[in-house]
Every structure is written in structure tokens, then in C-alpha cells.
N, C-alpha and C positions, 0 to 999 in steps of 0.2 A: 625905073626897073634897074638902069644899071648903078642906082646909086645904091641899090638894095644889095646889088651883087660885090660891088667893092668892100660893102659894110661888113656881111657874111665872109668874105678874103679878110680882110682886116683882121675882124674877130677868132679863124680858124688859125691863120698863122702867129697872132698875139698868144690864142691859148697855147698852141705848138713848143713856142716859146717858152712862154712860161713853165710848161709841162717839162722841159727840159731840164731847161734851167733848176727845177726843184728837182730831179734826179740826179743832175752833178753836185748843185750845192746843198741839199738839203742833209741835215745829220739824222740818218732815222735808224741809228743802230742801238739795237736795245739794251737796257739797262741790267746785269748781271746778276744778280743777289743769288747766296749759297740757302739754302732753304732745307734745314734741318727738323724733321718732327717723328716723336718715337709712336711706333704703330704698335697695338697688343693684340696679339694673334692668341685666336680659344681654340686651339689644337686638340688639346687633352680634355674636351669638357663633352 
């Protein structure tokens, strides 16, 4: 039982980590692009 319970520590504070760790180093800031397209408006029809 307590080898169950070290494994379960183990594995919580590993992902802890890890979950960290990819929010300081991880680059997740999105990619830019200027997005042009002409729209035709039936106003007068």
C-alpha cells in the first residue's frame, strides 16, 4: 500500500513539474498574419 502511495507522490509532483515547467518555457504565442479579403455588400438590390 505504501508503495502505491509513493508512486501516486511521485507521479503528482513529476506532472506538477512538468506542468510548470511548460508554462515558463513553453513558446505558445500565436502566430500573426494581416488577413485581407473584400466583402460585396447587396444594399441597393
Amino acid at each position: 500500500m505504501v508503495r502505491i502511495l509513493k508512486l501516486l507522490l511521485f507521479l503528482f509532483v513529476a506532472g506538477f513539474v512538468a506542468l510548470a515547467g511548460f508554462a515558463y518555457l513553453g513558446d505558445m504565442a500565436p502566430q500573426r498574419t494581416d488577413v485581407s479579403q473584400p466583402v460585396e455588400l447587396n444594399v441597393g438590390d
